[in-house]
N, C-alpha and C positions, 0 to 999 in steps of 0.2 A: 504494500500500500504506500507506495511514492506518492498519490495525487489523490486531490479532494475535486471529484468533476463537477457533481451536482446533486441539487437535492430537488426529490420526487414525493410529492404530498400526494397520500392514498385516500381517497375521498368516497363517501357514497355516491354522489352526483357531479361524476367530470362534468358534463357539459355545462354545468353551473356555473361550478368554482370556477372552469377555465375562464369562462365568459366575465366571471370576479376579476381574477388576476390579471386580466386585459384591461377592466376596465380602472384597473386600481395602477397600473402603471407597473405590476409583477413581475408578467409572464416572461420576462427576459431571464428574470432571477431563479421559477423555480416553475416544474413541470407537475402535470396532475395527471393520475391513473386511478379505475375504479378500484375498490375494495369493500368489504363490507366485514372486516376484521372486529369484533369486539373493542370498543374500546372507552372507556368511562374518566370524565373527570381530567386531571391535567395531565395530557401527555408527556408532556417533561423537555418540552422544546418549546423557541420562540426563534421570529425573525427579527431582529435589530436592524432597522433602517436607519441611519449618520444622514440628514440634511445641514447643510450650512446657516440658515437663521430662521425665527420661528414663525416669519409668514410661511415658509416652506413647510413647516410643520405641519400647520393650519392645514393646508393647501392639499398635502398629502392623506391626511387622515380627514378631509373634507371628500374627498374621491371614494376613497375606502369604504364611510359611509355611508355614503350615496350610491354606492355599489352595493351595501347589502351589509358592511360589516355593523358590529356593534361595537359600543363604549366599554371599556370595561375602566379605564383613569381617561378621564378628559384631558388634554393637553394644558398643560399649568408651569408656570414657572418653580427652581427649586435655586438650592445653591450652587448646582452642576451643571444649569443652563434650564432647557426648556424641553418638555414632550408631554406625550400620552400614550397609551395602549389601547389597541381595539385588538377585537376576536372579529376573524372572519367568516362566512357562512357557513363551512367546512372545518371548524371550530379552533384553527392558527392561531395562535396569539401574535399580534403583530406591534412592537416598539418604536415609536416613531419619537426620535429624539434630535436637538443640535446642541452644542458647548456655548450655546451667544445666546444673551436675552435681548439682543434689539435685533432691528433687521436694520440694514446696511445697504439694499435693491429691493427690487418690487419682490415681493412671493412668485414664486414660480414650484413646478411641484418636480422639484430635480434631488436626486436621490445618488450622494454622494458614495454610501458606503452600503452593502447588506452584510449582517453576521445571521448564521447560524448558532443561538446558543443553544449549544445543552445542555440539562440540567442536570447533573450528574451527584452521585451519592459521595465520592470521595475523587475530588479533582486530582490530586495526586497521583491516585492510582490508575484512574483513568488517561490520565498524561502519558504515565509509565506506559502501558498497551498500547496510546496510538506511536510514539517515539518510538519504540519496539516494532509496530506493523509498521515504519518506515515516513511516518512524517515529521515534519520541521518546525519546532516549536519558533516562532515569530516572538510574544510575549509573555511573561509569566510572574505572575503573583504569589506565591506559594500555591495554598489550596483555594484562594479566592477566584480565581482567572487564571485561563491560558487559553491565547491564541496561536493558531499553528500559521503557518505560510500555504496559502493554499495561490499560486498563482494561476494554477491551469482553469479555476471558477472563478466565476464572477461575483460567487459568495465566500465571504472568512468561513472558517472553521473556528468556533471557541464553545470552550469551557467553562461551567459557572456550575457553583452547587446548587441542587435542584429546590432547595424548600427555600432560597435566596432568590431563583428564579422567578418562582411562584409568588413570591410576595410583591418585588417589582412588578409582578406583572397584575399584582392584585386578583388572586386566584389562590381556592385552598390545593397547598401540595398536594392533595390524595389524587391519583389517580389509578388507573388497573388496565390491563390490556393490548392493546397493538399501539406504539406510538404513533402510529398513521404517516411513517415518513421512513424512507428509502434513502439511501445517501451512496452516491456510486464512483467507484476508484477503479484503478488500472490494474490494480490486482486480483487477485481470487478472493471468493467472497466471506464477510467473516462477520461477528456480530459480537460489540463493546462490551466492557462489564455491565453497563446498563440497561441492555437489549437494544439500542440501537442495529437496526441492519444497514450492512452496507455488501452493494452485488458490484459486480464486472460493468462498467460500463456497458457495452456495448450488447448484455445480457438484453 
């Protein structure tokens, strides 16, 4: 596992979601296939969207909306900058954040950065596994944070402890079942201490 390619959100209704993720400005970021896997409560993943100022914010999670998602934190100022969290129809949690409380140009809904986080029981150890299947730690926190170097996607790769996720994201930890997300590499196919799956690309 040299390479982080992409991430595949398993949904009850593609033709949905996809027609979501188009309208939300996504579908470049992440790809959707049917499933109908068990799965209850918080999956233990989130998308982290980086915009540059908080009309952009606005801007972004106004689309998102209007396409169907919900609120779960309204976008608000903190001491870290500005964002919000919505869930989307297909039950994503999505983070829509910038490091600046003013805006600086007109809003526009441009979307600097996406991470995948996931929410993991011991970041440490899960560290150790993907460094081990052969990825590139980029940044690292101790057990708080770790991003890997994923350049071959368009989305990061990072780590964050899951009941820390859950709370940012304003959602109770619990959840059970299929995380509803695929994540696909160059390698042979393997699945994290967390149940994370990850296949062949090209599978």
């Amino acid at each position: 596992m040299n390479t982080f390619e992409s991430v595949t959100l398993e949904v009850s209704d593609p033709t949905t979601a996809a027609a979501f993720y188009r309208a939300a400005g996504l579908d470049s970021y992440v790809t959707v296939r049917g499933s109908d896997a068990p799965s209850t409560g918080f999956r233990g993943f989130a998308l982290s969207l980086v915009t540059s100022q908080p009309g952009n914010v606005d801007a972004i999670i106004g689309d998102a909306v209007e396409a169907g998602a919900t609120t779960l934190k309204p976008a608000t100022k903190s001491f870290w900058g500005y964002g919000g969290v919505v869930q989307t129809p297909d039950g994503t949690i999505v983070k829509v954040a910038t490091g600046k409380k003013k805006d600086t140009a007109p809003a526009a809904r441009q979307i600097d950065q996406v991470a995948l986080l996931l929410g993991v029981q011991d970041v440490k150890a899960s560290k150790r596994f993907y460094v081990d299947n052969g990825l590139a730690v980029g940044k690292s926190f101790g057990g708080k944070y770790v991003e890997f170097d994923t350049p071959s996607s368009a989305v990061t790769l990072a780590l964050y402890p899951r009941r820390a996720l859950a709370k940012d994201a304003g959602v109770s930890p619990e959840g059970s079942g299929s995380h509803r997300i695929v994540l696909s590499t160059d390698a042979a196919p393997v699945t994290d201490p967390d149940g994370f799956v990850w296949e062949t690309a090209s599978a």
